[in-house]
Backbone bond lengths (Angstrom), bond angles and torsions (degrees), N, CA, C in turn:
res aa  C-N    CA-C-N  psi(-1)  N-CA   C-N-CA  omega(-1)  CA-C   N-CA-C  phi
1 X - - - 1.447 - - 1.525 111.45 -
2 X 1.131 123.28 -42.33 1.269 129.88 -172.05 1.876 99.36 -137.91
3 X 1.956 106.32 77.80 1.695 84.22 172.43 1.179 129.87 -108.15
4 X 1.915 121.27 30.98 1.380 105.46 156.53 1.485 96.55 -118.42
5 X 0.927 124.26 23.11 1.923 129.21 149.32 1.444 133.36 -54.79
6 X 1.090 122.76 114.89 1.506 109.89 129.36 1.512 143.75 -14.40
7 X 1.279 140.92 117.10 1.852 111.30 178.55 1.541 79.22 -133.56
8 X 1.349 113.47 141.25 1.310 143.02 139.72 1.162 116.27 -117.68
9 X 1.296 124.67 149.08 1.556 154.52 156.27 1.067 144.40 -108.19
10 X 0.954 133.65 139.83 1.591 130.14 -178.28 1.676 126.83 -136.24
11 X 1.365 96.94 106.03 1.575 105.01 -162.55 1.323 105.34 -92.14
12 X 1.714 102.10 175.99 1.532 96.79 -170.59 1.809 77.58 -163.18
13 X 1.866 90.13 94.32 1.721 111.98 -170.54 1.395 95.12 75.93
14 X 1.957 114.38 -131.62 1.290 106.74 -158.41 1.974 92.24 -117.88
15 X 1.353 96.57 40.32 1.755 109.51 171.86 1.360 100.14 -99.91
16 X 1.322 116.30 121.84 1.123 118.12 135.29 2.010 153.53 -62.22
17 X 1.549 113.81 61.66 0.669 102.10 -146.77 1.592 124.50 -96.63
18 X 1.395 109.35 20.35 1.394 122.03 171.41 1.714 132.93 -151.91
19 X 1.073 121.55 153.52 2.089 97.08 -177.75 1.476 79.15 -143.40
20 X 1.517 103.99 160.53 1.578 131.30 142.26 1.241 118.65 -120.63
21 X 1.018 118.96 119.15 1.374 115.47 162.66 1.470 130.41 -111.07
22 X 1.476 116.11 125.76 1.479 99.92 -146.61 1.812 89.74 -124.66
23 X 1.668 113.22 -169.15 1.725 114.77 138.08 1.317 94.39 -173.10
24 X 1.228 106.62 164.26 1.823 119.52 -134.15 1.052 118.62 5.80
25 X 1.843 124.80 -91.75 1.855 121.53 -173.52 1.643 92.53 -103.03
26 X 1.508 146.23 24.23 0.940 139.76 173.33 1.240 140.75 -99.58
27 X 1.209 124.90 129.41 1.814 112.84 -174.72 1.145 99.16 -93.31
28 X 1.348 122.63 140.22 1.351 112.46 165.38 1.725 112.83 -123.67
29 X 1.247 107.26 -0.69 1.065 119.81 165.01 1.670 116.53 -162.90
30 X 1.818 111.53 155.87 1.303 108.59 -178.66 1.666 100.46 -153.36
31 X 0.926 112.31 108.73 1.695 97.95 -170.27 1.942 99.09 -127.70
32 X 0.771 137.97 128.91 1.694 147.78 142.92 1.268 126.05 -93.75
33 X 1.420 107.02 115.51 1.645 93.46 173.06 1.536 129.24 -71.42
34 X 1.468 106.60 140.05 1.312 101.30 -159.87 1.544 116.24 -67.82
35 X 0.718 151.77 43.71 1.834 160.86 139.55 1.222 110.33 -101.53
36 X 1.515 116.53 -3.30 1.821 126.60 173.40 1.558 85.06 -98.05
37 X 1.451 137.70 -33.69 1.436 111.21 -124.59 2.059 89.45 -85.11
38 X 1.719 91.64 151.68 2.044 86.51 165.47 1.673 97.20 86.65
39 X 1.405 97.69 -1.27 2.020 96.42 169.01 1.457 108.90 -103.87
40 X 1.264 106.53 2.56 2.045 87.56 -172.07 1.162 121.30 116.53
41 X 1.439 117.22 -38.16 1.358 129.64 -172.49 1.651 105.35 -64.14
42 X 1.375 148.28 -42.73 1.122 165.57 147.55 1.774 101.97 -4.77
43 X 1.571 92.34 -54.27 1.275 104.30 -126.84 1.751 85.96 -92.14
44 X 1.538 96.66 -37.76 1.755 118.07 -164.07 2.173 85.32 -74.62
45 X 0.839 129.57 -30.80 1.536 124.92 172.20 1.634 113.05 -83.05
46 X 0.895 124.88 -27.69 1.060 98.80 165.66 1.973 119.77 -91.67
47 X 0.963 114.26 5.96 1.588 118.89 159.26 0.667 117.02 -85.01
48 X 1.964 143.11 38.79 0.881 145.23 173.40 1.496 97.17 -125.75
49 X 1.432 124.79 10.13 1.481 123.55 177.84 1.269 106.52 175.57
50 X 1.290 106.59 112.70 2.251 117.41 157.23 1.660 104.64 -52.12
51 X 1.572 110.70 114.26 1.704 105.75 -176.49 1.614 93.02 -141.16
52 X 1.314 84.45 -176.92 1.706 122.20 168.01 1.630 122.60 -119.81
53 X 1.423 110.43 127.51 1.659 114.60 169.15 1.139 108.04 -143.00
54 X 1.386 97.71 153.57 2.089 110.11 150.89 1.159 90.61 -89.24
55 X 1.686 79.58 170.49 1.899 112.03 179.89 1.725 93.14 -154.90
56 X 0.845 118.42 164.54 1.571 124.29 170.29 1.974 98.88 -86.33
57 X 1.516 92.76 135.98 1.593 96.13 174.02 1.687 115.67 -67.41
58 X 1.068 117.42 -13.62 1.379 130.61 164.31 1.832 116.38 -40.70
59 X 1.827 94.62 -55.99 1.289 113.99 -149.47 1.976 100.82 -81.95
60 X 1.223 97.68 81.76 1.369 110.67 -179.91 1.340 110.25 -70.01
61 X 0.877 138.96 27.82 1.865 131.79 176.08 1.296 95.57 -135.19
62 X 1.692 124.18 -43.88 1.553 102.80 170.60 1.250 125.63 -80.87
63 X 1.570 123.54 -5.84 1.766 127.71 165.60 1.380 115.12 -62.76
64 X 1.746 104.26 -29.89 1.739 110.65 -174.35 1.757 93.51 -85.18
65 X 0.771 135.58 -60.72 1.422 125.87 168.08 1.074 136.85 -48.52
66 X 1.323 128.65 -21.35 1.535 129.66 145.93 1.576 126.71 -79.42
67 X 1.327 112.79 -35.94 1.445 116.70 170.00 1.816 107.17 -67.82
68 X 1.114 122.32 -19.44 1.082 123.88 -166.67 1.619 100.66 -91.52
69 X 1.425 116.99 -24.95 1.943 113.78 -177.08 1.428 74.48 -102.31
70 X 1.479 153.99 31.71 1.630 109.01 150.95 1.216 110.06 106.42
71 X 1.144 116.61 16.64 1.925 137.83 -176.21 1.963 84.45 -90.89
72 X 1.300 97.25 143.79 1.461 105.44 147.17 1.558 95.32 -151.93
73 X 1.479 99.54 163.66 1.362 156.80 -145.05 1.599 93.16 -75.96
74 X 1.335 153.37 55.21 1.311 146.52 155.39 1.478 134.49 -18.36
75 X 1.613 108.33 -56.69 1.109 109.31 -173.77 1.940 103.73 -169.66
76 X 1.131 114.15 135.68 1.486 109.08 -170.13 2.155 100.95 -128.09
77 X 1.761 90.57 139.41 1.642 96.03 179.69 1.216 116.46 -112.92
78 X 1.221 107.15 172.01 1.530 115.59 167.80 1.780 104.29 -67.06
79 X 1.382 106.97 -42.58 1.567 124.07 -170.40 1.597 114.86 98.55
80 X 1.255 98.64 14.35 1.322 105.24 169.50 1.468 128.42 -71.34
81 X 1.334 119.21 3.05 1.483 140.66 179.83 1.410 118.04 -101.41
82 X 1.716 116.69 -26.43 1.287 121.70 -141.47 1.557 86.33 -114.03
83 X 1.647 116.01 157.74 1.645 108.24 176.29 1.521 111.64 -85.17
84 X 1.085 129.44 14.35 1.545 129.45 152.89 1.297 98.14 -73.79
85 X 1.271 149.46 -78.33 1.088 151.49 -108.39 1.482 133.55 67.95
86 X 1.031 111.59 9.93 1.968 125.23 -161.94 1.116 104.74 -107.16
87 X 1.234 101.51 121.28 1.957 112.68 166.62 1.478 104.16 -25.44
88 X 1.844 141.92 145.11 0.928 156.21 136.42 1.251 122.10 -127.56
89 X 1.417 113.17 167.81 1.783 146.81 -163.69 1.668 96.29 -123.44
90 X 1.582 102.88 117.89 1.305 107.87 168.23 1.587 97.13 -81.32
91 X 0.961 134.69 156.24 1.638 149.44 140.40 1.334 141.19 -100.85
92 X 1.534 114.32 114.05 1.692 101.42 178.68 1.636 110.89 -121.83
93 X 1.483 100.96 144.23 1.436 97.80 -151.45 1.702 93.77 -90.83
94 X 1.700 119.66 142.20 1.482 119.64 175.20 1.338 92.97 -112.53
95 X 1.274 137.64 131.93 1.673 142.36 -150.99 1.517 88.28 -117.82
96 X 1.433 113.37 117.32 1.358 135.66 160.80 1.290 117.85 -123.68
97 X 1.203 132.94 149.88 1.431 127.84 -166.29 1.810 96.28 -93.60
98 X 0.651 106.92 -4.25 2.035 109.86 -172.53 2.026 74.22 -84.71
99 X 1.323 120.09 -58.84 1.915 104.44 -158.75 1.767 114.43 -75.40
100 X 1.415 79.50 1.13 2.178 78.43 174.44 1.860 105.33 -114.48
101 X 0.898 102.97 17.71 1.346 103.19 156.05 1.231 128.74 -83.35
């Protein structure tokens, strides 16, 4: 699914309830299931790597959750580049121990 990735996970018992999948400063994926989401797990996966992502500018719950661990705002599109087509927010993460709390 992901083979020049990274995959981490983060279970909770024998649930799987979160992955990152990254390679070098890149996210290429971040998913929590939502009955995980607002526990940590989010937060405890991405301290496993200083990166970069889009998000759609739409997606207001994952902008507050990345701006909130220490993400800033790189570069923003129309989305006229991307195969969605949807406005996005590049992100690059500056790692402070105050945004992984």
């Amino acid at each position: 699914m992901f083979p020049k990735c990274t995959v981490w996970g983060a279970f909770e018992n024998d649930l799987l309830v979160g992955i990152i999948a990254f390679r070098e400063d890149w996210i290429d994926q971040l998913y929590v299931l939502p009955g995980a989401q607002g526990t940590g797990v989010g937060t405890a996966l991405l301290g496993i790597a200083g990166l970069s992502l889009w998000t759609f500018q739409r997606n207001d719950a994952a902008r507050r959750f990345y701006e909130k661990r220490g993400f800033v705002v790189a570069k923003v599109t129309d989305g006229s580049e991307n195969e969605e087509r949807e406005p996005d927010v590049l992100y690059s993460w500056v790692a402070s121990e105050e945004a992984m709390r």
